[in-house]
C-alpha positions in Angstrom: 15.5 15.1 6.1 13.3 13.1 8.8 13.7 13.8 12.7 13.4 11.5 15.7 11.0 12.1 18.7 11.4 10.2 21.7 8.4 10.1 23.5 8.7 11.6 26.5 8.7 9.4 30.3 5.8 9.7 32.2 6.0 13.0 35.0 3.5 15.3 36.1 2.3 16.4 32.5 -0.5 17.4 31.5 -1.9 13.9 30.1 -5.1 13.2 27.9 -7.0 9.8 26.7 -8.0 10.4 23.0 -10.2 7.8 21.9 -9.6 6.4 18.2 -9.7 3.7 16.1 -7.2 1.2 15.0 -6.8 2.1 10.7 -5.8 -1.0 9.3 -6.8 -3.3 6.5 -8.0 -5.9 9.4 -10.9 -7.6 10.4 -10.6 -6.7 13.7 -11.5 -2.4 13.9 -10.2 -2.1 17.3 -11.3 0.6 19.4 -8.1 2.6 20.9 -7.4 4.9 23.9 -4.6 6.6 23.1 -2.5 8.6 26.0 -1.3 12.0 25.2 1.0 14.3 27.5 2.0 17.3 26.6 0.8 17.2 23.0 2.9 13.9 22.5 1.5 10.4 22.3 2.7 8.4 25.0 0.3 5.0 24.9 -1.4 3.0 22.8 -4.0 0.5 23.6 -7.2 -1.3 22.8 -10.3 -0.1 24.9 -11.6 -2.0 27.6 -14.6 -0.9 27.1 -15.1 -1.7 23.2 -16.9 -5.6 23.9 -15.0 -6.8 20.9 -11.2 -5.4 21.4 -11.6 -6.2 25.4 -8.8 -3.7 26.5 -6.6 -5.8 23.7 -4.3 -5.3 20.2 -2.3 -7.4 18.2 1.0 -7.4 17.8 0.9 -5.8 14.8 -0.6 -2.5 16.3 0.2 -2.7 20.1 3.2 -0.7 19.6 1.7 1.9 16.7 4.2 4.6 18.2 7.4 2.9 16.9 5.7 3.4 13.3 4.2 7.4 14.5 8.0 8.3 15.9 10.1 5.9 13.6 12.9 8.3 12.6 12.4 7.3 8.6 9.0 8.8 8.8 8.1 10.7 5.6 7.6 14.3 7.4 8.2 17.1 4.4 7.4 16.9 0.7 10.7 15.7 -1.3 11.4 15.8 -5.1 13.6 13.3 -6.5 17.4 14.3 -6.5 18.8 11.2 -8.3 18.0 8.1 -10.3 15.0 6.2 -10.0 14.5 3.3 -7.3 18.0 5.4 -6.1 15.9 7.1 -2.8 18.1 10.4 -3.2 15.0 13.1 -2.7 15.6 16.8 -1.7 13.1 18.7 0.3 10.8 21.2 -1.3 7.5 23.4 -0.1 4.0 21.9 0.2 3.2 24.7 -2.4 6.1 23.3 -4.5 5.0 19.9 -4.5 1.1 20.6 -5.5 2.2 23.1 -8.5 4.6 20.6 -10.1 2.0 17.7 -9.7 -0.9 19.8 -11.0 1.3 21.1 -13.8 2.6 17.7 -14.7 -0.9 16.2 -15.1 -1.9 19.6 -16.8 0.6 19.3 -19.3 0.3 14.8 -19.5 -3.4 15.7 -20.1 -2.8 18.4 -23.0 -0.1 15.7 -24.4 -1.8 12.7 -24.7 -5.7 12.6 -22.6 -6.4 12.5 -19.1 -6.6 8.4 -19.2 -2.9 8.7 -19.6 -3.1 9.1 -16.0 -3.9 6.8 -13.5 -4.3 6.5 -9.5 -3.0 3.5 -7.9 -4.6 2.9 -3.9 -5.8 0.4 -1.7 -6.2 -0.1 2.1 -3.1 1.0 3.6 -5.9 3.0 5.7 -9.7 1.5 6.4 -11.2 4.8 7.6 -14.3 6.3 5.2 -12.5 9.3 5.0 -8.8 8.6 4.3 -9.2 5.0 2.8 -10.3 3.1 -0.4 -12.3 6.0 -2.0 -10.5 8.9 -0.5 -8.9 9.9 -4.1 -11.8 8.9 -6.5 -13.9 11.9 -6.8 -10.7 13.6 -8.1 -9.7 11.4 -10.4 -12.9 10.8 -11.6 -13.8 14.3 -12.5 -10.2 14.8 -14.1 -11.1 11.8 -16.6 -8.5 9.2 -15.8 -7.8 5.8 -16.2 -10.3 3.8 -13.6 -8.2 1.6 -11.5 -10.2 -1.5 -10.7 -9.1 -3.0 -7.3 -9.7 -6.6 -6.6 -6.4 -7.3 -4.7 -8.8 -9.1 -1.5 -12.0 -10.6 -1.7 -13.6 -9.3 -4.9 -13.9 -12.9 -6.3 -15.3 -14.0 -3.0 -17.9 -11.3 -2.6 -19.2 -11.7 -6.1 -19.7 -15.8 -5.3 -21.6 -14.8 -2.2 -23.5 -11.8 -3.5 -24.7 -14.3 -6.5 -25.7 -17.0 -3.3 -27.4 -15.4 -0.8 -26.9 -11.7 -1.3 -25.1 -8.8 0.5 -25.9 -9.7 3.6 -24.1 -9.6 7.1 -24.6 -13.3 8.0 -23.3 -14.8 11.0 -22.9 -12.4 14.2 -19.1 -13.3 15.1 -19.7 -12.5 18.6 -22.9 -14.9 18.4 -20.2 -17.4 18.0 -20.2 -18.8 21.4 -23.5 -20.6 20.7 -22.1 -22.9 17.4 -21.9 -26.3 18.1 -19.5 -26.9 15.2 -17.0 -24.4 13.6 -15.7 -24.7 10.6 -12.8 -22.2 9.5 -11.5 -22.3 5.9 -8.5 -20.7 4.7 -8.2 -18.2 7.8 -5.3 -18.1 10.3 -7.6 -16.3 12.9 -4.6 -15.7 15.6 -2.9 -14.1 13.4 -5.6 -12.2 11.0 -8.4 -12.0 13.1 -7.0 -12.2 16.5 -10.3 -10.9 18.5 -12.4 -13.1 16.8 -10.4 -16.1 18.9 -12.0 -15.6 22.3 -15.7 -16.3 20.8 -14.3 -19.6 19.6 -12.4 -20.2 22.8 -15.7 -19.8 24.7 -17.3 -22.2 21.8 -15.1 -25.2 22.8 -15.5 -24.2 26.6 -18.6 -25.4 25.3 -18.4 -28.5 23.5 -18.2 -27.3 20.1 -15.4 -28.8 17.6 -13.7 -26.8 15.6 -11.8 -27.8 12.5 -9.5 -25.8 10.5 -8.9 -26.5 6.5 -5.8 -24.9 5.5 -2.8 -26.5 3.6 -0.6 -25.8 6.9 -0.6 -26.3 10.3 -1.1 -22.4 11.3 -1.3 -21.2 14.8 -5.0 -21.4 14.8 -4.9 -25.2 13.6 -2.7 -25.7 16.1 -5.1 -24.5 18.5 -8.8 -26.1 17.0 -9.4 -29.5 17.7 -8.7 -30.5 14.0 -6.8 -29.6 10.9 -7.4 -31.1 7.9 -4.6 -30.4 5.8 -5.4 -30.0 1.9 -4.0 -29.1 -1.3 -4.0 -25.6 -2.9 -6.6 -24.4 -4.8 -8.9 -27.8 -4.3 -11.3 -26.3 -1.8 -13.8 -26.1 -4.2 -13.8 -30.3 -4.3 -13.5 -31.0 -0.5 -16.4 -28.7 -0.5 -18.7 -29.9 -3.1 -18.4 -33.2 -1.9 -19.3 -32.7 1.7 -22.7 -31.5 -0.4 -22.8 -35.0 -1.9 -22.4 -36.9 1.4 -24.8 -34.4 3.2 -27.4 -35.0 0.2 -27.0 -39.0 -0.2 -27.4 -39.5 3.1 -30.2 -37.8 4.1 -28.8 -35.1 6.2 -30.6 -32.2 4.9 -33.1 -29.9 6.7 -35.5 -30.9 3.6 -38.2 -28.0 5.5 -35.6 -25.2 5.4 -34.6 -26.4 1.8 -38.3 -26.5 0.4 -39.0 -23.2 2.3 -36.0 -21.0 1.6 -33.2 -22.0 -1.4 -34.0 -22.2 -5.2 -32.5 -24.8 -7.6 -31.8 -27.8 -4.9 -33.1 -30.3 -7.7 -30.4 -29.1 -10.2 -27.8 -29.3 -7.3 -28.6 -32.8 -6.5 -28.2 -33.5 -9.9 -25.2 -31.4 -10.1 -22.9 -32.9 -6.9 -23.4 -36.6 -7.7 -20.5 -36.4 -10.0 -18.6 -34.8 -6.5 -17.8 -37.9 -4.7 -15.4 -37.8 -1.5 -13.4 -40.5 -3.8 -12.8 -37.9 -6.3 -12.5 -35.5 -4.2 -10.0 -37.1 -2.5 -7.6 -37.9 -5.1 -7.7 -34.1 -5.8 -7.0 -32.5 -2.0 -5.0 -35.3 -0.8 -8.2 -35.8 2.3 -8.4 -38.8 2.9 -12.2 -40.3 1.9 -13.0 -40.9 5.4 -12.3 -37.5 6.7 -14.3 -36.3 3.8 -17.3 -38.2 5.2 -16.8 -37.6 9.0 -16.7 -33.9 7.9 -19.7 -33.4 6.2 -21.9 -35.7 8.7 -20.6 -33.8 11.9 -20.9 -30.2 9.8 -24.4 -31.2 9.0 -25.8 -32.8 12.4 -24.1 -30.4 14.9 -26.5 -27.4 15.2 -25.8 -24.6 14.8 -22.5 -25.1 12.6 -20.9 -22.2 11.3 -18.5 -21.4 8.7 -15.9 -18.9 8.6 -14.3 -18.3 5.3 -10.4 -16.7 4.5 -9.8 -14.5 1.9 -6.9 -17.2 1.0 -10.2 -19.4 0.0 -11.2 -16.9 -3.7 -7.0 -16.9 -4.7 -6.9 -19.4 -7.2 -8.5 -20.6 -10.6 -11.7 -21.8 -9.2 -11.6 -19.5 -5.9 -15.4 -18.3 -6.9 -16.8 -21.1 -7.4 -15.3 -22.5 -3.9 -16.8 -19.5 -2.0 -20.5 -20.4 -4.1 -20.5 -23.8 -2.9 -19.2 -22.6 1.0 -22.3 -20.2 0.7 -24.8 -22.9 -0.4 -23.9 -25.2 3.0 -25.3 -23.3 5.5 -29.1 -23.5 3.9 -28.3 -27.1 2.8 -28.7 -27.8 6.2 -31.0 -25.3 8.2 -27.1 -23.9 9.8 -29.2 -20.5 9.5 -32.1 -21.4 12.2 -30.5 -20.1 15.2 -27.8 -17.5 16.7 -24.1 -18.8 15.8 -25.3 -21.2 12.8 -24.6 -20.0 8.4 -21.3 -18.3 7.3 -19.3 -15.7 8.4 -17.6 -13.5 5.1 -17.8 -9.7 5.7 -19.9 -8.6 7.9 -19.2 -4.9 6.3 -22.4 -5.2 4.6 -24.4 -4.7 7.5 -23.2 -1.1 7.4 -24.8 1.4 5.5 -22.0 3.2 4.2 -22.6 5.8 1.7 -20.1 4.7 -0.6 -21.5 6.4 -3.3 -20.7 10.3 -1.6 -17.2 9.1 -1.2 -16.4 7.6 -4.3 -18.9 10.1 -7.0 -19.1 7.5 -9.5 -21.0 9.5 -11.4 -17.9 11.9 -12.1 -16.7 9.5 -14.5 -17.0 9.8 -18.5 -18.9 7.0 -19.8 -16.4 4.5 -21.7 -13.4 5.5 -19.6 -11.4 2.5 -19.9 -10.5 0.7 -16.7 -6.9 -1.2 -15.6 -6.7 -3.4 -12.9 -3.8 -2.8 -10.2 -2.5 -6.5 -11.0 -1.9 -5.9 -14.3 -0.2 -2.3 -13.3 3.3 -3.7 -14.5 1.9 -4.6 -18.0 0.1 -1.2 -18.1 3.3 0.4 -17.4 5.4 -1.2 -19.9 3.6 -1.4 -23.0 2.6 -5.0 -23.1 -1.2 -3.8 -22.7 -0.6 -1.7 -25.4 -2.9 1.2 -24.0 -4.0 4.2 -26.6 -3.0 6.8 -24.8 -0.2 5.3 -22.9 0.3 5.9 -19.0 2.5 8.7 -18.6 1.3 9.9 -14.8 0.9 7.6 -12.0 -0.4 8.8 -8.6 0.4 5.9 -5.1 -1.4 6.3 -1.8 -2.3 4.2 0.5 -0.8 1.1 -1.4 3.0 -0.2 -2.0 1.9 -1.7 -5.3 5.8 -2.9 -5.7 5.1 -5.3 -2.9 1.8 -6.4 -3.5 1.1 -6.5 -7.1 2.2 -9.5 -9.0 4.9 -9.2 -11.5 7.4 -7.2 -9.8 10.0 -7.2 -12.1 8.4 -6.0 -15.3 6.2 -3.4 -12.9 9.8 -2.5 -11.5 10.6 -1.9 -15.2 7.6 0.5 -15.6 8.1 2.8 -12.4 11.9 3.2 -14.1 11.2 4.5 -17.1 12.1 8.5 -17.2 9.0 9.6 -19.3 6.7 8.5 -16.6 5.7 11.1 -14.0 5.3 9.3 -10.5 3.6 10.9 -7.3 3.3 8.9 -3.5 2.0 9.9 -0.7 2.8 7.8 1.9 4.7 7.5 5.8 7.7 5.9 4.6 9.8 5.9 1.7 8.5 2.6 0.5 9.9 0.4 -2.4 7.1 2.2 -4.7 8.2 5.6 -3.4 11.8 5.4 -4.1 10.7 5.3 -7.6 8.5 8.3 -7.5 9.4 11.8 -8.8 7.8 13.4 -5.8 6.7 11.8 -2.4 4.2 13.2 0.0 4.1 12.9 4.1 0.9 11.7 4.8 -0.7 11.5 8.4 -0.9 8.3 10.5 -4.0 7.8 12.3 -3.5 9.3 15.9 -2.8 12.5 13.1 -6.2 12.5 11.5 -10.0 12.7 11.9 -11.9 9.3 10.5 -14.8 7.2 11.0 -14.5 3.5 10.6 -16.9 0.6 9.4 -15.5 -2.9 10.0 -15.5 -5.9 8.3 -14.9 -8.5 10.8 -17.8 -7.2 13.6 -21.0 -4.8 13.8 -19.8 -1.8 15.9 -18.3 1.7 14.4 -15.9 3.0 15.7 -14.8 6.8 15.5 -11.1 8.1 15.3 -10.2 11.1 17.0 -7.3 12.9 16.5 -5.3 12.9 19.6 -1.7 14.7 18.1 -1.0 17.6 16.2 0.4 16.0 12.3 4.2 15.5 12.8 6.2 17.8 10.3 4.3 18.9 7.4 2.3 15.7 7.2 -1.7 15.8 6.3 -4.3 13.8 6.0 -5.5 12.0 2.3 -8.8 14.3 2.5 -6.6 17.8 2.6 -4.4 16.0 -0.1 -7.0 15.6 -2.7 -8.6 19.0 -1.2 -4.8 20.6 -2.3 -5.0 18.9 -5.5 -8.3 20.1 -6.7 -7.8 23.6 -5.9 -4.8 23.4 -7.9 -6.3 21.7 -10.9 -9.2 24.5 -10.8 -12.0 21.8 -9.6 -14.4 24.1 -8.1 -17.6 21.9 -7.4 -18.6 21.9 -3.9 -17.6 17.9 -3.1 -13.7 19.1 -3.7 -14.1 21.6 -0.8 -16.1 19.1 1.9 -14.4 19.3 5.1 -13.6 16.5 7.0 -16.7 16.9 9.2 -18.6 17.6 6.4 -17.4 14.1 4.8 -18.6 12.5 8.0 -21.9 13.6 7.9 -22.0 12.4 4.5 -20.2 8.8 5.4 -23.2 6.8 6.4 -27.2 6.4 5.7 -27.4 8.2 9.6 -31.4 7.5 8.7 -31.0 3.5 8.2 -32.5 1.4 10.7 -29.3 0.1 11.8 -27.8 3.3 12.6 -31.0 4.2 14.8 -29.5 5.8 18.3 -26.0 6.0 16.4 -24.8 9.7 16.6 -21.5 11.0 15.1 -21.5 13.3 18.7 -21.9 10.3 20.7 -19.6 8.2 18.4 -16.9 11.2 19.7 -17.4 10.7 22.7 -17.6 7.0 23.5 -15.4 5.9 20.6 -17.9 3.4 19.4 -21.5 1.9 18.7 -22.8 -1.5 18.3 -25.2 -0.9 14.9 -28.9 -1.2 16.2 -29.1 -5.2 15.6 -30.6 -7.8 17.4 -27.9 -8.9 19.9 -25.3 -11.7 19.6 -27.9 -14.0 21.4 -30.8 -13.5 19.4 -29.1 -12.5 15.8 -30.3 -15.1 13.6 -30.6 -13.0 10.2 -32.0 -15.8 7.9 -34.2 -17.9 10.2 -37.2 -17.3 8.4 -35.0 -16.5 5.1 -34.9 -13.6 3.8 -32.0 -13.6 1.9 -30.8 -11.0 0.1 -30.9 -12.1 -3.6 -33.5 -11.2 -6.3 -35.8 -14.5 -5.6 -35.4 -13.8 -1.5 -33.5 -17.1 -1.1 -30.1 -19.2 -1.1 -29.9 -19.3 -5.0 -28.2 -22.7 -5.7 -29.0 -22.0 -9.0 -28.0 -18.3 -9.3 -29.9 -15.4 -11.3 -27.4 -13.2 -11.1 -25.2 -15.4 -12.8 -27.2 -15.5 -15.8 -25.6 -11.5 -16.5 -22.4 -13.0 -16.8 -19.1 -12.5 -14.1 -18.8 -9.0 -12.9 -17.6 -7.3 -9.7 -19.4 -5.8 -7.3 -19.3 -1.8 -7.2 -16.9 -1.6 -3.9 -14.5 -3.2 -6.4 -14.4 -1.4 -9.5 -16.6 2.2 -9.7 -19.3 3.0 -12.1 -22.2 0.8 -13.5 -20.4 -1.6 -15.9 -19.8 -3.8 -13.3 -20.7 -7.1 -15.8 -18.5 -8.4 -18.4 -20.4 -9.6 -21.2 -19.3 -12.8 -22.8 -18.1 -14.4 -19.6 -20.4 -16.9 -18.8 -21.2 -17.7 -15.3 -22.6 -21.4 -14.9 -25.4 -21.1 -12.0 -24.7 -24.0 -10.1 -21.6 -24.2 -8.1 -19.1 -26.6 -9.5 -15.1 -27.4 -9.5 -12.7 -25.5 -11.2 -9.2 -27.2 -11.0 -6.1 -24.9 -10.2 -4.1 -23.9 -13.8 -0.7 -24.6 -12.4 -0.6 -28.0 -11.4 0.5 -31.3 -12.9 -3.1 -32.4 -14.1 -3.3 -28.5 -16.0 -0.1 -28.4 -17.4 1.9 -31.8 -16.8 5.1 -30.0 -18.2 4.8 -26.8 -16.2 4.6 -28.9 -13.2 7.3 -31.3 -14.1 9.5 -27.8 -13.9 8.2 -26.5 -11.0 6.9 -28.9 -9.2 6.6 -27.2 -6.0 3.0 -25.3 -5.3 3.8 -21.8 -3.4 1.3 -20.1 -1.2 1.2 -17.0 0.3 -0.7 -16.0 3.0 -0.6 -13.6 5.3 1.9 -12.7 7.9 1.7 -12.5 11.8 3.7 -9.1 12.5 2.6 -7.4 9.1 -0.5 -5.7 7.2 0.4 -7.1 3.8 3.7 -4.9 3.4 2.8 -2.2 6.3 5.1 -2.4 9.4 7.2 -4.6 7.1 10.2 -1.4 8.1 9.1 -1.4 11.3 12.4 -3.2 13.6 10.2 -4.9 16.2 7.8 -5.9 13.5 10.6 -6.9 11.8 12.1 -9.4 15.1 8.6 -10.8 15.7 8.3 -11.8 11.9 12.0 -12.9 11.1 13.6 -12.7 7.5 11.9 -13.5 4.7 11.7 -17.4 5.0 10.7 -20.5 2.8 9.1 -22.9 4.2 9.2 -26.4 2.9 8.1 -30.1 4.0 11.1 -32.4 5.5 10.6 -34.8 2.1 11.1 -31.5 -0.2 13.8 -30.1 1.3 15.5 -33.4 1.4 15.3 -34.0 -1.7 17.0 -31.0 -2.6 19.7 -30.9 0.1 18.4 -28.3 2.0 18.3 -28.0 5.5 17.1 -25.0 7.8 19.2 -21.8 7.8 20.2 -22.6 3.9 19.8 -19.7 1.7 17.9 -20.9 -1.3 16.7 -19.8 -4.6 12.5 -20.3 -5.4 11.6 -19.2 -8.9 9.3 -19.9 -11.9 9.3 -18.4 -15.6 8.2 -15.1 -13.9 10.9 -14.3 -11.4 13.5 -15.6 -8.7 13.8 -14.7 -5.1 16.2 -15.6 -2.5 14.9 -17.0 1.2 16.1 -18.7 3.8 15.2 -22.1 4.2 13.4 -23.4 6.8 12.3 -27.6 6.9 9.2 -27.7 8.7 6.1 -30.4 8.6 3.7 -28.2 8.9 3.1 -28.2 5.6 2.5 -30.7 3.3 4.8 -32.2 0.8 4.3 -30.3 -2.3 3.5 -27.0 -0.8 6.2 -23.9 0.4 5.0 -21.1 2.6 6.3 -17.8 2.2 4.5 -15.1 4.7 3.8 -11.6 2.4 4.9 -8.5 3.7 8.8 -8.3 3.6 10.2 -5.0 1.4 12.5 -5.4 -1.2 15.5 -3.2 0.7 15.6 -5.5 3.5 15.8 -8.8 0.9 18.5 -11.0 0.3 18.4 -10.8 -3.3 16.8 -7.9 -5.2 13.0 -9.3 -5.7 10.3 -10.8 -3.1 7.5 -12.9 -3.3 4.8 -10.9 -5.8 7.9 -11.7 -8.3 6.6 -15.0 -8.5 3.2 -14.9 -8.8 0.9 -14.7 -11.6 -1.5 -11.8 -13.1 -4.2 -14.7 -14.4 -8.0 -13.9 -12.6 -9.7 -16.4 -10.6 -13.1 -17.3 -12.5 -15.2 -14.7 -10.4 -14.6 -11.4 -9.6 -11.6 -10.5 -11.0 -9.8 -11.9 -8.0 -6.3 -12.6 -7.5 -4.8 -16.0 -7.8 -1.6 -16.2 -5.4 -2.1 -19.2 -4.5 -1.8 -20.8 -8.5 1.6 -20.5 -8.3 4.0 -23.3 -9.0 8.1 -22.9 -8.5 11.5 -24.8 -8.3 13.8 -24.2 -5.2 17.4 -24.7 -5.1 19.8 -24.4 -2.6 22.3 -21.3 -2.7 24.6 -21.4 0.4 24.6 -22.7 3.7 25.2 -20.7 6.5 28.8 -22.0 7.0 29.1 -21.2 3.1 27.6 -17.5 2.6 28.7 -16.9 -0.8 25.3 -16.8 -2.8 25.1 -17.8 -6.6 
């Protein structure tokens, strides 16, 4: 049912350079140029003109035609022939496909509510248009279940939003003028690859840069320290750099007095957080903890730039509180290249409210969060009415959601209608009753915020859609007609959804112009440059009292997410209360939790993110696939040896939730305790029938709702050998 296109050799075609936009869930927003001849992309590459992408992409987008012409690429609308999770799908009409979905709901809402449905999405895409809030307006107006979506950052947005307020901070290009840089829980060469130079140029400088991250990554490699440290402690190695910067006097006492609230409660707060405790909890030496915080505080303008690794365990809110609290602690904020770098995305003024209609939604329309999609699924939340629809785009929930097997379970059963729209047939979409083609991005119209720089960048179009394939916006266009939704916002063209994208009238978008944006493929939002951007010099923090809240207001509501997370205006959870002042929250699956927990698995698992994948996109893709290797565990000599494993073994890592098979691979850079596992790899190209999300648990962090991969403790046993392949 699919078709291969080879892109045809260069002769003399008529040839074209489209401008666009790379669409992934990245940092990064790289301007592209792509090269079209005779209505077939030929090139791909970052613009040289675009200050931040320099004429560069990463590896994970520098060959995007491999994923536009991959021969398995979704291109007609199939219903499923066979059994579930089976693949077997026949092809059937566009006009097929939208009657049976709209029927199906029509007939699950008559049955048992419209809640009984429920979308599932994320950032497979990052345009406005096509991405996060492409399918809420729909799903809002047809009444169903609100899926709350917390799978990145949500914890670590509320903890800064509470600090110092939705603000962009640090400039990352103003980067080149810190004297000290500190990154936390970020692998910037492989996650934030453009972001590198501007530190490059930094140490060119003289600035130090440390990295602290429980393994020696390629960008700890590369800094002029790693401090390696235990999972889910960040919060203490953090809190008691405030108690060495506050006992000895290191302060900027004038920026403290002038621009933060609550520093007497802190004080009082962080003398409990000495480096000796802290110490004993991250396994950092007392020393280092010291050297640290003095060269942090004295070397002006210091910066910090914070992962999204840093909010994934129990305390992972509070950690990002007390990173946000630093920066004022000691006057970081006085000049270009000094405070913290999280997401600059909130310099932007998107108008997230036109794209997602909140408003649209019933009051008291319950709410599920993706990561407990497996429990929804299967009864153990015991929902009133059950979910008996389930609509997938731009996610692979299979891959990314925790508790694979029981959400494996779910997507089985035969009573449960299941729609994807997607480019491949992923591990979700083999489990779907019908599966729709949807557009890559050299097929589609989009306009793109970023939330790694300050410059939109535009998409256009530069092929016609391959197949049958179209674009999320005609999707849910298709779907509405169908379901009789006749209010204007369900007709909005894609150019009409532009206009509507972004405040055009906000002082940052001054000169900005979605003509001009077509034509040069980019804007720098109207901000003081790189060299002068110093945001909070004088304050002017974002947050009710105008300050760095040590002790927070906003915490006095309770936890909540913030609206990009979950829609509507119950964002606060009453009865969960939020202490103001930062403070340590111990991860739950370790020995001092749950002694006889860890005495089963006594082996801490992380995570993070991989070099040649987008969480599980490109994880089909064969180059992608070469640069990345198999799915591999990664364990410290003294672990493995313990266990008689050795590098190449095929072994077994599982916990009380699941069991996956790896290979093994003995490496020191990580520390004893602590495997790696890199996200991303799909469950057809496993060597056992589960991945990693089988592992991990559905417990929140304390802020947010966010994740909390990295709480994760397991046992690993060696299977086979490579001279032995017969697996247990």
């Amino acid at each position: 049912m699919t078709e291969l296109i080879d892109p045809p050799t260069a002769t003399e075609t008529t040839e074209l350079k489209v401008l666009g936009a790379c669409p992934q869930d990245c940092p990064d927003t790289c301007a592209m140029v792509v090269t079209v001849q005779d209505g077939v992309a030929v090139d791909v590459a970052g613009s040289k003109e675009m200050p931040f992408t320099d004429g560069g992409l990463c590896v994970k987008v520098d060959n995007y035609l491999d994923r536009v012409y991959h021969p398995d690429r979704l291109l007609h609308p199939m219903r499923r022939s066979g059994p579930k999770g089976s693949g077997e799908f026949e092809q059937i009409t566009w006009d097929e496909a939208i009657d049976e979905i709209a029927t199906r709901f029509q007939q699950t809402i008559a049955e048992h509510g419209a809640e009984a449905i429920m979308p599932v999405s994320y950032l497979g895409t990052q345009g406005i248009l096509n991405g996060l809030n492409v399918g809420d307006p729909f799903f809002n107006n047809l009444g169903a279940t609100v899926a709350e979506r917390t799978y990145c950052d949500a914890g670590s947005c509320t903890a800064y939003a509470m600090t110092i307020g939705d603000t962009a901070g640090v400039d990352p290009e103003s980067m080149v003028h810190s004297k000290f840089i500190l990154i936390w829980a970020a692998n910037i060469q492989s996650t934030n690859l453009h972001l590198w130079p501007y530190i490059r140029e930094a140490m060119k400088r003289g600035a130090k840069v440390v990295v602290v991250d429980p393994v020696r990554t390629r960008t700890a490699k590369a800094a002029t320290q790693h401090i390696p440290i235990r999972p889910g402690t960040d919060g203490a190695l953090a809190l008691a750099m405030m108690h060495v910067i506050i006992a000895e006097g290191l302060t900027d006492d004038e920026y403290v007095a002038a621009h933060t609230v609550g520093y007497d409660e802190l004080v009082e707060r962080v003398q409990q957080y000495t480096p000796e405790w802290a110490s004993a909890e991250t396994g950092i030496d007392v020393e280092t903890i010291r050297t640290l915080a003095r060269e942090y505080a004295t070397s002006q303008p210091s910066v910090i730039r914070i992962g999204v690794a840093v909010e994934r365990h129990a305390g992972g809110g509070q950690t990002v509180r007390t990173l946000s609290c630093l920066p004022a602690l000691v006057g970081a904020w006085r000049n270009p290249g000094g405070g913290i770098l999280q997401l600059p995305l909130w310099a932007f003024p998107v108008n997230w409210g036109a794209m997602m209609h909140p408003e649209l939604i019933t009051p008291g329309t319950r709410v599920v969060n993706q990561f407990l999609l497996g429990q929804a699924l299967t009864g153990a939340m015991q929902l009133d009415p059950p979910l008996k629809a389930l609509m997938v785009y731009n996610s692979n929930p299979v891959v990314v959601c925790p508790d694979q097997d029981e959400l494996i379970e779910g997507l089985s059963r035969e009573d449960l209608f299941t729609v994807v729209s997607d480019h491949f047939l992923t591990d979700t979409a083999r489990y779907a009753d019908i599966v729709l083609p949807a557009t890559t991005q050299l097929e589609q119209e989009d306009i793109m915020f970023s939330w790694g720089h300050l410059f939109v960048t535009y998409n256009n179009p530069s092929i016609e859609p391959r197949g049958e394939a179209v674009p999320n916006t005609e999707l849910f266009r298709r779907l509405a007609a169908a379901m009789g939704m006749d209010d204007p916002v369900f007709r909005r063209t894609d150019t009409e959804m532009i206009a509507e994208a972004f405040d055009w009238t906000a002082p940052a978008m001054e000169g900005i112009t979605v003509e001009g944006l077509k034509e040069k493929g980019w804007a720098r939002l109207n901000l003081p440059g790189p060299d002068e951007y110093a945001p909070h010099r004088d304050g002017n923090f974002r947050t009710p009292s105008g300050k760095t809240e040590f002790l927070s207001s906003a915490a006095a509501a309770g936890n909540f997410v913030v609206p990009l997370f979950r829609q509507g205006s119950n964002d606060h959870q009453p009865g969960q209360e939020v202490d103001p002042l930062p403070h340590y929250i111990a991860p739950r699956e370790s020995s001092a939790a749950d002694a006889e927990l860890a005495a089963r698995y006594p082996l801490n698992l992380i995570s993070p993110k991989a070099h040649a994948f987008i969480n599980s996109s490109y994880g089909n893709i064969e180059r992608h696939q070469k640069v990345q290797k198999p799915a591999t565990l990664i364990m410290n000599p003294a672990d493995a040896e313990s266990r008689g494993i050795e590098s190449g073994d095929v072994v077994r890592a599982f916990n009380d939730r699941g069991s996956v098979t790896l290979l093994a691979k003995v490496d020191d850079a990580t520390i004893s305790g602590v495997t790696v596992c890199h996200l991303g790899h799909w469950r057809t190209d496993s060597l056992g029938v589960s991945t990693l999300s089988s592992l991990n648990p559905t417990r929140f962090a304390d802020l947010g709702n966010a994740p909390t991969f990295s709480d994760t403790l397991i046992q690993v046993e060696r299977v086979s050998s490579p001279e032995d392949p017969t697996t247990a």
